[in-house]
N, C-alpha and C positions, 0 to 999 in steps of 0.2 A: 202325405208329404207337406199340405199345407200347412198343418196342426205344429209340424217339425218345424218349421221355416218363423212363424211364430214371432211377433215382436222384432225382427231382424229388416233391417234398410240394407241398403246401394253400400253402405259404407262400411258393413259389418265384413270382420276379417275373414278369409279363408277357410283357415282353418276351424273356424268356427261351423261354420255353414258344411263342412266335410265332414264334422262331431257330428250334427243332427240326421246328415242324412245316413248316416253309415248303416248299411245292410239294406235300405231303401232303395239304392241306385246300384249299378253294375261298378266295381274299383276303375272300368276305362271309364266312364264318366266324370266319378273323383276326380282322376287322374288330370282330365281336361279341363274340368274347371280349376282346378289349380294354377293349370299352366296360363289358365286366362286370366287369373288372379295376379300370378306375377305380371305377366304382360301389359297389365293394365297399370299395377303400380310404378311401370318403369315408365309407360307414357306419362302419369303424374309427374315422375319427380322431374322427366325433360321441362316439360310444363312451366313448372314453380320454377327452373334453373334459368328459361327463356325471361319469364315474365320476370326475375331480379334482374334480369338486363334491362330490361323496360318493355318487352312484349314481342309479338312476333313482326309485328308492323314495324317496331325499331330496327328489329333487325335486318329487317327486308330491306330499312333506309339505309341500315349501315352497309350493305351487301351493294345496294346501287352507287353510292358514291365510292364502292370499292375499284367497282366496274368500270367508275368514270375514269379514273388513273391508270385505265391500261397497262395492269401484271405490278403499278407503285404499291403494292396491296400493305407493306409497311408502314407507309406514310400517317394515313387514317386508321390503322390500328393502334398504330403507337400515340398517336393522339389521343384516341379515344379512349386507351387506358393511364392515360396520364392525368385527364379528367378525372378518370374513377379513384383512382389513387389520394390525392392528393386531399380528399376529404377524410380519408382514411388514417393517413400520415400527422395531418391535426389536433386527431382527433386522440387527444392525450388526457383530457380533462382531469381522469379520475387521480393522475400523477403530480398536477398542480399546486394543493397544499402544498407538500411535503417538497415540490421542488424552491416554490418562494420563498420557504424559512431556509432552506438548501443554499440560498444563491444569496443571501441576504436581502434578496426584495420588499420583506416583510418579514416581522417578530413574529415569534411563533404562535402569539394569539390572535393574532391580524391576518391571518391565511384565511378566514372567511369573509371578512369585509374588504379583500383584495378584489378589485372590480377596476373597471375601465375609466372609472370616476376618481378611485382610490389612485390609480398609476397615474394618473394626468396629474394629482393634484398633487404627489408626490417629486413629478418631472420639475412643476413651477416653481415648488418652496426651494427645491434644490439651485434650480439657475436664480432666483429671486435672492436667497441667502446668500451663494456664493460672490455676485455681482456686487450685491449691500456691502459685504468685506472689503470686498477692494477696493469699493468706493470711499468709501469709510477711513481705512489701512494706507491711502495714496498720498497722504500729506507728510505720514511719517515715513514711505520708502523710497528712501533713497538712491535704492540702485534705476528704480523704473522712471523712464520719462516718456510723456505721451505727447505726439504732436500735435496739437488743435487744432493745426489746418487736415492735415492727414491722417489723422488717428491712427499713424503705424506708432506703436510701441517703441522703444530702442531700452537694453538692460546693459547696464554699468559690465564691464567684467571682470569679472572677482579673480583676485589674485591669491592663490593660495599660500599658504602658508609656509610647504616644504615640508619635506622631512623631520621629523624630529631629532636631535643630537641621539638620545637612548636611542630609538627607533631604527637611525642608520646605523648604532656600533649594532645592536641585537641582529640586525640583518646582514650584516660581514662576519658576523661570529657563526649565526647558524651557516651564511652558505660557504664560509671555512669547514663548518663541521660536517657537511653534508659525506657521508660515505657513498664512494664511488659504486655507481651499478650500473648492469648492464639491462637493457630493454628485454633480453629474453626470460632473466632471473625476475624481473620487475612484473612479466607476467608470468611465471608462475608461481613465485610466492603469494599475488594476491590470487590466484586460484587455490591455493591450499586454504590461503584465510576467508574467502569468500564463497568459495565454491560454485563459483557461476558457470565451470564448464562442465555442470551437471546439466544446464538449458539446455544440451546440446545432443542429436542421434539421429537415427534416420525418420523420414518422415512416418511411418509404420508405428514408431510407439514402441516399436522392440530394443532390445537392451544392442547397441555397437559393437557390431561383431570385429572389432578392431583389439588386434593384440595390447595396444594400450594406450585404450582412448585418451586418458588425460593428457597424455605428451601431444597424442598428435594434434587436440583440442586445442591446446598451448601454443604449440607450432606455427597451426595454421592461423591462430586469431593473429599472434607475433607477422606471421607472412603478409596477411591481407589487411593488417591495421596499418601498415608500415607504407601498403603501396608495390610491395618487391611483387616480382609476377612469380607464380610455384615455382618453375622450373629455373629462372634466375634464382630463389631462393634457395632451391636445391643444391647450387655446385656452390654453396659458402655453408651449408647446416649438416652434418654428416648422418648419416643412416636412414634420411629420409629420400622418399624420389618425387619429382615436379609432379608423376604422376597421384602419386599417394595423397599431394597436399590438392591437387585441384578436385581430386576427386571427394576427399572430406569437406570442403568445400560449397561446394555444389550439392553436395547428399545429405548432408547433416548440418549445416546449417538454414538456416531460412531468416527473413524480416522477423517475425514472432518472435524466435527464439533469439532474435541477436538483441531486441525492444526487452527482453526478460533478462538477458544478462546484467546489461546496462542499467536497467534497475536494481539488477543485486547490489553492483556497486555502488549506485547513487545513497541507496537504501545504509549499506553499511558506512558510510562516509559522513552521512547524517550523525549516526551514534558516534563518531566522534567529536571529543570532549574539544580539539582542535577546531573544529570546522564552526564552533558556535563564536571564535573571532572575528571572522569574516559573514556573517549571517543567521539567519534563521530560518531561511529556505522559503520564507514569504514573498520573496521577489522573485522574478526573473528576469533575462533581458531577448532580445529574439534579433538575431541581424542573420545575414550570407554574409558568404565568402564566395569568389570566383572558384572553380576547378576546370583545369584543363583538359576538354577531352578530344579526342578525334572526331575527326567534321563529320563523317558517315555515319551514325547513329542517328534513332529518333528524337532523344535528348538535345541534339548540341544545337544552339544557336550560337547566333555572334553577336557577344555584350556590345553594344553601344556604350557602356557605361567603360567597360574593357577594352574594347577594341579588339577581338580574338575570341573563339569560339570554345563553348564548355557549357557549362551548367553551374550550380548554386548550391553547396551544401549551406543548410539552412537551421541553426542550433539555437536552441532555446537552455540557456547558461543558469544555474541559479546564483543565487547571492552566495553561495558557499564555493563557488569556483566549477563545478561539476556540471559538465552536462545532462539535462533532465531526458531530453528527446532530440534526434537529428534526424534528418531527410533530403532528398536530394531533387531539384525543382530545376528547371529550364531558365533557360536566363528572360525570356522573354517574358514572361508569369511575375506578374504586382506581388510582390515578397506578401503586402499586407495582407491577402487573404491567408498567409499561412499561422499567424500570428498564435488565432482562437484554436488551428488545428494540434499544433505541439504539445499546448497546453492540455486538451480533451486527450490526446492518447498518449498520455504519462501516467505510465500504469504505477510508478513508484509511490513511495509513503510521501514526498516530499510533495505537498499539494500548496502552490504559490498561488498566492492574491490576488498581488500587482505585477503588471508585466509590460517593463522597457521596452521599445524599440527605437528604429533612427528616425529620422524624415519619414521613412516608408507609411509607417504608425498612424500619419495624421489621413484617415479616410473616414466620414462619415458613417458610413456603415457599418465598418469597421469596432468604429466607437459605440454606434447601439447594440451591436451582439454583443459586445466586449460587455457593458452592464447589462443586458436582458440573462446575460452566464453567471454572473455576479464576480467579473474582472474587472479591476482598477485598473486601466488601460491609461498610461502616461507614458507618451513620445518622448526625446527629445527636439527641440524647436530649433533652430537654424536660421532662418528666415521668416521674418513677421510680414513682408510683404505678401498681398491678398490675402491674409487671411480673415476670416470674416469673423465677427465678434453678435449675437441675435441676443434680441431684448427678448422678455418677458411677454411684455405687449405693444404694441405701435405707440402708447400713449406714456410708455416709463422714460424716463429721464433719472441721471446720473451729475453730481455736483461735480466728483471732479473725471471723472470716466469716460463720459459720456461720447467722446470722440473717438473712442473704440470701436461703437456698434455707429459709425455714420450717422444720415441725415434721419433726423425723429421720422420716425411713420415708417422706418422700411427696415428691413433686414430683424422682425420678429417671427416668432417660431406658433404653427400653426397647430396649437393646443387640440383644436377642435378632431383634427384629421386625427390623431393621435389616438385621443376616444373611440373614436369610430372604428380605429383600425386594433385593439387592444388585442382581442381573441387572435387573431392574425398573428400579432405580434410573441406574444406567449407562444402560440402553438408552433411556430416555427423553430423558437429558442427551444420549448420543451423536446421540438426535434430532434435539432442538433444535439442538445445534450445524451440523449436517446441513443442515440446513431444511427437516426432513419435517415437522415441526410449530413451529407458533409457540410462542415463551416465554410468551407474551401471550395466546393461548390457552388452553394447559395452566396460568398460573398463573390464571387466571380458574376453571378447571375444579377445580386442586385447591383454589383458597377455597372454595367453594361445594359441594365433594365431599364424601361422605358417608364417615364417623368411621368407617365400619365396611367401609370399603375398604383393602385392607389394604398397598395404591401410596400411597393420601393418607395414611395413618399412617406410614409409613414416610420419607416426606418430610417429613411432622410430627415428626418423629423427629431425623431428620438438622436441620433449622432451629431445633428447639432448642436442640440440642450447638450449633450453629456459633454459634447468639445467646446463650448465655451467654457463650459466648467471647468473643464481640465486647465485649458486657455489662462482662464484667470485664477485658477492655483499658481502653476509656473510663474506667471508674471510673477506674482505675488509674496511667494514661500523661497527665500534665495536655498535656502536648505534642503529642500524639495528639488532645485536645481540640480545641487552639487550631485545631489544620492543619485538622478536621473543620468549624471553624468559620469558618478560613477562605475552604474551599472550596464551602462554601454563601453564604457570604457573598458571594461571586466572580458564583455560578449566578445570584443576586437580582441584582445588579448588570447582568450582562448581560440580564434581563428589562427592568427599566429602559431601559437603552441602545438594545436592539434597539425598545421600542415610540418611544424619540424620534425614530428613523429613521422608523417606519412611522407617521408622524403623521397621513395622508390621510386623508380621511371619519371624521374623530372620532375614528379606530383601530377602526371598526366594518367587522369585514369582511362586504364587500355579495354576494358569492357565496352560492347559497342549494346546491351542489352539493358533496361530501363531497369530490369530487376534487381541486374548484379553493379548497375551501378549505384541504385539503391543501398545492397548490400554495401557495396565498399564504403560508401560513406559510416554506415553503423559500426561496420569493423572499427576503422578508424577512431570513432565514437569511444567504441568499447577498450582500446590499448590508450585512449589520450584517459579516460576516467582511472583506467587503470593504476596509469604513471599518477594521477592528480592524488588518488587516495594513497599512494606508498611514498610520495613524497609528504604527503600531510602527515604520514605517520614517522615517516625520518626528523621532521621538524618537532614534531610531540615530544618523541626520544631525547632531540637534541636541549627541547627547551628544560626536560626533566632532567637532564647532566647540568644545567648552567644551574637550576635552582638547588639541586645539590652541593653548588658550587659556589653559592652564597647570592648570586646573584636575585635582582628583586626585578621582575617582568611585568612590565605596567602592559595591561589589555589590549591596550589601544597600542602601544608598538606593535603587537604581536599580529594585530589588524593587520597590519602595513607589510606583511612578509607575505606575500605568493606563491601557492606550490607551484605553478608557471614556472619551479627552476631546471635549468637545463644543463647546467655546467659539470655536472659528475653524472652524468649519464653517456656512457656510451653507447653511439647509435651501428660505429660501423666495426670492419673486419671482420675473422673467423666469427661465426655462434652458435659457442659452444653448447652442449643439450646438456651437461653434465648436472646443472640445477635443477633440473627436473625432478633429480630422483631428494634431493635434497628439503627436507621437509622442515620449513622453520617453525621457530615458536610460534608461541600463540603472541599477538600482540594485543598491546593496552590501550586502549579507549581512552583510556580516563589522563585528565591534566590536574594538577593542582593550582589552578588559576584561577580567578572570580573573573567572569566576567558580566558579573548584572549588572555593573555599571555599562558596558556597551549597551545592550538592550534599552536602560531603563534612561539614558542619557539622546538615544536614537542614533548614536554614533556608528558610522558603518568605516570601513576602509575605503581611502579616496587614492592610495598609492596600488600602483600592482606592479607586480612585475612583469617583466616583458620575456616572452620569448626570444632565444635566439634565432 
């Protein structure tokens, strides 16, 4: 038996050591060492599983200060895997390259000499350059004056120009010409053309066992975009019942699927030849709106800003009029951290740059995610009091600026901390972008975070360089102004529009459940995109009858007209289903209009129209 055994250690496998001995030992023998074979390998693998926790001593430690919290046995575990984690969640590295050429943080040859030396020195050329301009640019601009006791800012205000003579007749001829329609035909024609109430079934994945899903798909987005509750929408829609529509509803649609439709449209609204008057989908803008809901839910608070209780549909608009992404937030919730969130889950083709918002926009934090993502994050400004303006270094001076950033030696930005904190700062951004953590989240965490963490200082760091920057763009660029005002102007506009749509129950939404009020805002969403794209294509129509008609369509008019129209649409009485079955053409994308002059000139639309 020894001769068998042979060259074999402690460590040699089972089955091996069963080969040698076989017909040497009785099969219950075999048998037993076997079973001790496994036995033993499952006390290893406890073993190795212990000691990756840190050993059996740690645990023993973690066990006693379980004990000390009497039955809190949560408290210290959730701790303790929050620790474990979050080296985990960092740990992104190998993603790095490819996300810096990604986000524009670096050219695509410079992704290996991207380094923590590389980003600092990047931060300073930036605020160094941009401060030199305006120092520079301040004798010839006109509109800015700086006070030199106070260094608050003051900017001229620019008086626009007005309408153009062309531009107003083009815009009483098209909304002369608009053909009258109704909101139920409005959504289902753009289901025929779009097909987006294909997103939609039960949650299973199976085919809708519904005698005819497209109608009822139709129906109900028409019912729940509107605001009408089913069963109110029932005694005005014939052959439908409140039950049928709450039930599709609830079963067949979801967040998911209502975020996918939304995109179909956004998607197809793009490809039209129209929609490149108004933009290129590089911009967006991000504001709320108030919605009314009943006090009893776990949403509603009571706006201070309102005076009255509800919550906050919260849409991120692009330059083409369209809604990219909507959502629906608490009124008490800092709008800003939602800003980076809208943007990250827009699943559509339409991938924006820069992104507007109001007052809300201007947070520190805010502004370092916004570029560590690689977003041009430009507010609009309101109010220049306290706002702080940070030099370069304690020892930079400005000829004619320099009252901006106060008294020499103070309010400069702390390069150093910056360095040190670099890997931090990447690994968090390559997070979010990831979607190990919410933007919405972590910006909530770092307001609130303590000064003497030295991830939130370092982000406080980076949002200041990027917000002076910004700071003294605005000042600076009156043009830059106008677009920023633009394009909040655009975002209000479609708050407006989107609530004339959802006129039902007051505009009070009657769900008292976070999810379906969730939903109702995307419904909403999904019938205002809808109406935006079928009135863009009426106006295409209308402008291809006028150029047949001799008429000569200068670009920039064409800017200036708003699908935001409202006037030949009807919202109420009977609604009827009869268009359902009504299958229209295919319609035409395409304009015969140049418009590289907008593009190449930077020209955007500064007129919109208004909802009624």
């Amino acid at each position: 038996m020894k001769s068998a055994l042979e060259g074999l250690d402690e460590q040699a496998p089972a089955e091996e050591v069963a080969r040698r001995l076989e017909g040497s030992v009785s099969p219950a023998v075999l048998a037993l060492a076997r079973a001790q074979a496994v036995q033993a390998g499952g006390f290893v693998a406890v073993t190795k599983a212990v000691e990756g926790f840190g050993g059996f001593a740690k645990q023993y430690e973690q066990i006693e200060k379980v004990s000390a919290h009497h039955g809190n046995f949560w408290e210290v575990l959730l701790y303790g895997q929050i620790g474990r984690d979050r080296a985990v969640m960092f740990d992104l590295v190998e993603k790095l390259a490819s996300y810096l050429v990604e986000v524009g943080l670096c050219e695509e040859g410079e992704a290996g000499q991207f380094d923590a030396v590389f980003f600092r020195r990047q931060l300073e050329d930036k605020l160094r350059n941009a401060a030199a301009a305006a120092d520079a640019g301040y004798p010839d601009n006109e509109g800015l004056v700086i006070d030199t006791e106070t260094g608050i800012p003051s900017l001229k205000a620019h008086r626009a120009e007005g309408q153009r003579p062309s531009a107003k007749r083009l815009e009483e001829e098209i909304k002369a010409r608009m053909p009258e329609r109704s909101l139920m035909g409005i959504v289902a024609r753009t289901a025929y053309w779009v097909e987006w109430w294909r997103r939609f079934g039960p949650a299973s994945g199976n085919e809708p066992k519904l005698q005819d899903p497209f109608g009822r798909y139709v129906i109900t987005t028409f019912v729940k975009g509107t605001n009408m509750g089913p069963y109110e929408a029932a005694r005005h829609i014939p052959g439908v019942s409140g039950h049928e529509l709450a039930y599709t509803a609830n079963r067949h649609f979801s967040l998911v699927l209502l975020n996918e439709a939304i995109a179909d449209l956004v998607n197809a609204h793009a490809r039209l030849d129209i929609s490149q008057a108004w933009g290129d989908g590089t911009a967006v803008a991000a504001d709320g709106t108030h919605m009314d809901t009943y006090l009893d839910n776990l949403l509603a608070e009571t706006s201070v800003r309102y005076g009255k209780p509800g919550g906050i549909a919260y849409h991120h608009v692009s330059d083409t009029y369209i809604a990219l992404f909507t959502h629906f937030i608490p009124c008490g919730v800092w709008e800003a951290v939602h800003i980076i969130e809208g943007l990250l889950k827009n699943t559509s083709e339409v991938k924006p740059t820069t992104v507007h918002a109001d007052t809300q926009g201007q947070s520190q934090p805010v502004f370092a995610l916004a570029h560590l993502l690689g977003f041009d994050l430009m507010p609009r400004i309101r109010n220049w009091k306290g706002m702080t303006f940070y030099r370069p270094s304690k020892q930079t001076e400005y000829v004619h600026i320099d009252a901006l950033f106060g008294e020499v030696g103070k309010n400069s930005i702390d390069f150093g901390l910056i360095e040190s904190q670099f890997r931090h700062l990447i690994g968090v951004a390559v997070s979010v972008r990831e979607g190990a953590i919410s933007s919405s989240t972590l910006l909530k965490r770092l307001r609130s975070g303590s000064k003497k963490n030295a991830t939130y200082a370092a982000f406080r760091e980076v949002g200041r360089v990027i917000r002076t920057v910004q700071l003294l763009r605005y000042l600076t660029d009156g043009p830059l102004r106008r677009r920023v005002t633009a394009a909040t102007n655009k975002v209000e506009s479609f708050n407006r529009f989107s609530q004339w749509i959802g006129f039902g129950n007051r505009g009070v939404i009657a769900d008292n459940d976070p999810v379906e009020q969730e939903k109702a805002m995307k419904f909403n969403a999904l019938l205002t995109n809808a109406v935006i794209f079928h009135n863009a294509l009426d106006i295409a129509e209308i402008v291809r009858q006028l150029l047949e008609e001799g008429w000569e369509i200068d670009p920039e008019d064409l800017a200036h007209i708003s699908p935001y129209l409202t006037e030949h649409i009807n919202r109420f009485g009977e609604y009827s289903t009869h268009e359902l079955g009504i299958q229209p053409d295919a319609y035409d994308p395409k304009l015969d209009v140049d418009f590289t002059a907008l593009r190449e000139g930077g020209l955007t639309s500064e007129g919109f129209g208004q909802a009624a």
